[in-house]
Backbone as JSON Lines, residues from 0, in Angstrom:
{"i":0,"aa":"X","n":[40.79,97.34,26.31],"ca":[41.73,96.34,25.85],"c":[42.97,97.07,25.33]}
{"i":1,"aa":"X","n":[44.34,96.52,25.78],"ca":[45.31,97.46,24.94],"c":[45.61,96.62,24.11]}
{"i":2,"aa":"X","n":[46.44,97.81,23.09],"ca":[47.58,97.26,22.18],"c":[48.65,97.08,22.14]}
{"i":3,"aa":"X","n":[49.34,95.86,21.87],"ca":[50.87,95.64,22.17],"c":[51.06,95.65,20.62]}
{"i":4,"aa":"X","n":[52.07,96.01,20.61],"ca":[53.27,95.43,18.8],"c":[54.72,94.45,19.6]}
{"i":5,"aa":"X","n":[54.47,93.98,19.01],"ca":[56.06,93.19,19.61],"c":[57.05,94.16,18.81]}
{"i":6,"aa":"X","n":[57.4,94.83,18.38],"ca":[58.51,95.72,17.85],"c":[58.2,97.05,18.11]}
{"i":7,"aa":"X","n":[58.83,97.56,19.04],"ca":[58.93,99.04,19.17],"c":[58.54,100.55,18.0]}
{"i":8,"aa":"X","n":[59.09,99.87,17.23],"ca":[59.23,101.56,16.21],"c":[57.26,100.83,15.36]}
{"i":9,"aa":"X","n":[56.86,100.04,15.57],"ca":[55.51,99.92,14.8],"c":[54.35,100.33,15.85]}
{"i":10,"aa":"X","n":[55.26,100.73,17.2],"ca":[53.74,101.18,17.93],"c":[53.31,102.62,17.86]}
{"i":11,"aa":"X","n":[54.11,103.55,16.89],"ca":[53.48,104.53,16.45],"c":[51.9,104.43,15.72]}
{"i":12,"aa":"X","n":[52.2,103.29,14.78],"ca":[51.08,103.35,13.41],"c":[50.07,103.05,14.47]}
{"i":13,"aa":"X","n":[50.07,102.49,15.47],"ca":[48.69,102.3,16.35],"c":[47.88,103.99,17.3]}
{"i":14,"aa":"X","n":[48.91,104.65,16.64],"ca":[48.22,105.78,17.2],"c":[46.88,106.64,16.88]}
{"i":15,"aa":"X","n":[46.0,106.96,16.97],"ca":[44.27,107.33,16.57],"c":[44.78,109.11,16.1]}
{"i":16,"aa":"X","n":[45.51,109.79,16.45],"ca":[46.29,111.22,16.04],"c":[46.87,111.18,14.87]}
{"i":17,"aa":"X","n":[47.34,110.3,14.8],"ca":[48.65,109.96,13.15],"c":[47.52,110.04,12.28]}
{"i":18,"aa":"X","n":[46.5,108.71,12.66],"ca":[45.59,108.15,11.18],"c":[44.47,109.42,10.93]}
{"i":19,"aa":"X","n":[44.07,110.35,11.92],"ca":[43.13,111.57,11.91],"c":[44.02,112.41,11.1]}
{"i":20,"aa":"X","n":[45.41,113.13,11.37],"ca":[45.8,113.57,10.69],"c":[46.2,113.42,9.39]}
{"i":21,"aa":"X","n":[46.5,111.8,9.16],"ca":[46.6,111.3,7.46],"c":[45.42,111.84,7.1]}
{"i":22,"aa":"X","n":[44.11,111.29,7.56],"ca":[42.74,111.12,6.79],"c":[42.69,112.66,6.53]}
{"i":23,"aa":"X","n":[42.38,113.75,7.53],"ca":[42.63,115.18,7.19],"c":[43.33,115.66,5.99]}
{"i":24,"aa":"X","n":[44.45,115.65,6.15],"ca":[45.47,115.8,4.69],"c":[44.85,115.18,3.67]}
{"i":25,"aa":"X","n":[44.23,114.14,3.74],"ca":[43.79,112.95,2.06],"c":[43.05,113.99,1.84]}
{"i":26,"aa":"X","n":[41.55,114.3,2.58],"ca":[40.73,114.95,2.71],"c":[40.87,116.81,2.18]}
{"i":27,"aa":"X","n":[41.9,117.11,1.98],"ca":[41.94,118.44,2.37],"c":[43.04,118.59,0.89]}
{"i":28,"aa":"X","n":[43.91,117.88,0.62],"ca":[44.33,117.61,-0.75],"c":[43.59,116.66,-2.17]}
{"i":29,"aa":"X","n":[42.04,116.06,-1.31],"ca":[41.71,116.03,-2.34],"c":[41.06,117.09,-3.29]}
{"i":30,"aa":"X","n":[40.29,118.17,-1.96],"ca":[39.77,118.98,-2.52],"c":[40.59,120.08,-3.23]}
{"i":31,"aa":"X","n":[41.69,120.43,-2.65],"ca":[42.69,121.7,-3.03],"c":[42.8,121.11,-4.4]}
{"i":32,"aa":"X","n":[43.57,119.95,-4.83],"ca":[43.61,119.56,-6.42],"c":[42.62,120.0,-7.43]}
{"i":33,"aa":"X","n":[41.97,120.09,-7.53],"ca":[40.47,120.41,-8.14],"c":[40.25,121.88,-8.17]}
{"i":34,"aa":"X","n":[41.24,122.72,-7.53],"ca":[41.43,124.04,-7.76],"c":[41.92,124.73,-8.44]}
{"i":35,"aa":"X","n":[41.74,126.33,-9.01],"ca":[42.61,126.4,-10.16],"c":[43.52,127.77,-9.25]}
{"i":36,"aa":"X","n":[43.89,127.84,-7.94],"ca":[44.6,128.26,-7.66],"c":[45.83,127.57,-7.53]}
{"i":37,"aa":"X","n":[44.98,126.1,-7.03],"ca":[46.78,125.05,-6.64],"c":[46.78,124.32,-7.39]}
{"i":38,"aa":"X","n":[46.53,124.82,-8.71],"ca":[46.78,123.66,-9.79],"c":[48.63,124.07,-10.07]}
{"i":39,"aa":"X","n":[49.15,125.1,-9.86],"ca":[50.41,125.18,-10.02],"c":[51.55,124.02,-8.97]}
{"i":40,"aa":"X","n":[50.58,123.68,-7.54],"ca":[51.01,123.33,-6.41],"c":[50.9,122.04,-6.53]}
{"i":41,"aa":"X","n":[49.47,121.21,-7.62],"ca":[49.23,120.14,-7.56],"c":[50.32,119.07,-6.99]}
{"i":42,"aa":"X","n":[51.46,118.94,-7.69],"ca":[52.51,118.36,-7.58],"c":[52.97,118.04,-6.13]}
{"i":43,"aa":"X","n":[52.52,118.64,-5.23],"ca":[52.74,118.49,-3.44],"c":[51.7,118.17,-2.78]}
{"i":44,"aa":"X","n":[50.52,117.54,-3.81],"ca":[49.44,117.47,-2.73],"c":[49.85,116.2,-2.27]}
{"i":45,"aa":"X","n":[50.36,115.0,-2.6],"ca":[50.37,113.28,-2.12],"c":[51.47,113.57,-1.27]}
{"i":46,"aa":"X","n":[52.49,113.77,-1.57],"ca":[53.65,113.98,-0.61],"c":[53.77,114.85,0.47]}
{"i":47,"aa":"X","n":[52.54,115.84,0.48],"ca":[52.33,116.46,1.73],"c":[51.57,115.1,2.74]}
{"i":48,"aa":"X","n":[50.99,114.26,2.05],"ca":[50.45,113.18,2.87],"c":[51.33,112.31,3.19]}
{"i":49,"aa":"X","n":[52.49,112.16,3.04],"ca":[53.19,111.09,3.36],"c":[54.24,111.66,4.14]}
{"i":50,"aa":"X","n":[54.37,113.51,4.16],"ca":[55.16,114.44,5.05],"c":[54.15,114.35,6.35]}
{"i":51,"aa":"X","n":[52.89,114.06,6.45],"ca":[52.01,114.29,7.81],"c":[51.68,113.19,8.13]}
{"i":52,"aa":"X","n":[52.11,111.8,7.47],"ca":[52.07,110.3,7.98],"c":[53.91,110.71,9.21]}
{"i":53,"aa":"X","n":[54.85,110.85,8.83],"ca":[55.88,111.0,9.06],"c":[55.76,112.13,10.25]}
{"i":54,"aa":"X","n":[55.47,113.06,10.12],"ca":[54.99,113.94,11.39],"c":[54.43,113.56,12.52]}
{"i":55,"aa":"X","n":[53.34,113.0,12.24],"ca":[52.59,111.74,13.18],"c":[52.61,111.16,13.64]}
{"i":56,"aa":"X","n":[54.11,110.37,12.71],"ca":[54.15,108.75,13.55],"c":[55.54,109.34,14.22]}
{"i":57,"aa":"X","n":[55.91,110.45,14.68],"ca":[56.8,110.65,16.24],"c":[55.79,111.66,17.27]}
{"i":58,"aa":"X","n":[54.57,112.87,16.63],"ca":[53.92,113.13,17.11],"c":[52.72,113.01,18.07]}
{"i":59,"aa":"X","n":[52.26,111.6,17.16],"ca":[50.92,111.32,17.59],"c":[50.95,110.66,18.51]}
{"i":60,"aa":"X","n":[51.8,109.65,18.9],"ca":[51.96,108.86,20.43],"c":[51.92,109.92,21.56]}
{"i":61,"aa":"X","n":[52.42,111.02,21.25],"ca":[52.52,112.01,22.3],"c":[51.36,112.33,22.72]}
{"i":62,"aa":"X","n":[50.57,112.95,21.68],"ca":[49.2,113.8,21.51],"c":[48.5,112.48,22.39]}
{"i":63,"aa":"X","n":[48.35,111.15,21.49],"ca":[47.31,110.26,22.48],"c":[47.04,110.07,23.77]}
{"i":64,"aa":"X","n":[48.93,110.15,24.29],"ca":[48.99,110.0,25.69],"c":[48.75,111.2,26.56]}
{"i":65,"aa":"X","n":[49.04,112.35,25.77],"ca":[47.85,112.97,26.6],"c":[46.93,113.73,26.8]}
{"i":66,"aa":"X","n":[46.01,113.22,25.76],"ca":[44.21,113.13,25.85],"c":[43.74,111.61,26.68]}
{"i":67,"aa":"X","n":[44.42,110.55,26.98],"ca":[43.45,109.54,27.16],"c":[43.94,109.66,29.0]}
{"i":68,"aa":"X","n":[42.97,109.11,29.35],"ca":[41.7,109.22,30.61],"c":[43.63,108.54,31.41]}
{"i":69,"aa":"X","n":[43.53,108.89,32.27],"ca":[44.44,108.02,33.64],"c":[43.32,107.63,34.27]}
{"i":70,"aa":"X","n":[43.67,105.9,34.42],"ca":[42.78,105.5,35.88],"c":[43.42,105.59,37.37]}
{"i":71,"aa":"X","n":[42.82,105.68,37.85],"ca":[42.26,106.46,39.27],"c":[43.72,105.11,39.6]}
{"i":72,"aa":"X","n":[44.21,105.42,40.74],"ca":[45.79,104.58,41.2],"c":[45.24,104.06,42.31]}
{"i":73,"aa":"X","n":[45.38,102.73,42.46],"ca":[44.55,102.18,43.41],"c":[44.83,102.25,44.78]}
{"i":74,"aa":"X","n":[44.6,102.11,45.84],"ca":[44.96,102.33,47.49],"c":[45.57,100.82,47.59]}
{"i":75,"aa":"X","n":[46.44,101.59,48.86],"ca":[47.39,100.73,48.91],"c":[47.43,100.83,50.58]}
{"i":76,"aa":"X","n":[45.9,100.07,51.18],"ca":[45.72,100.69,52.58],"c":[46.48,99.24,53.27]}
């Protein structure tokens, strides 16, 4: 089944690359916080997540399109 957006610039957020890479970053700044190396750094852990939402949503349309499957082009006998 696809997905349509009736507005162009919102068919990024439908990308499965963007939301892996948000979840990664949540994931990966929750743990760094809790450290007492990047406790100096704390201050960049949320906004590094909202720098790799932004990365994503021009990246990840790319990345999706191409990992997903092409179907076979039908004959045209």
């Amino acid at each position: 089944m696809s997905r349509t957006v009736r507005h162009a610039w919102l068919q990024p957020f439908l990308s499965t690359t963007l939301w892996t890479l948000v979840l990664i970053d949540i994931a990966v700044m929750t743990v760094l916080e809790n450290q007492d190396f990047f406790k100096d750094y704390a201050g960049w852990a949320w906004p590094s997540v909202l720098i790799t939402g932004i990365i994503g949503y021009f990246i990840g349309p790319a990345i999706d399109r191409m990992f997903t499957k092409k179907s076979p082009s039908p004959n045209n006998n």
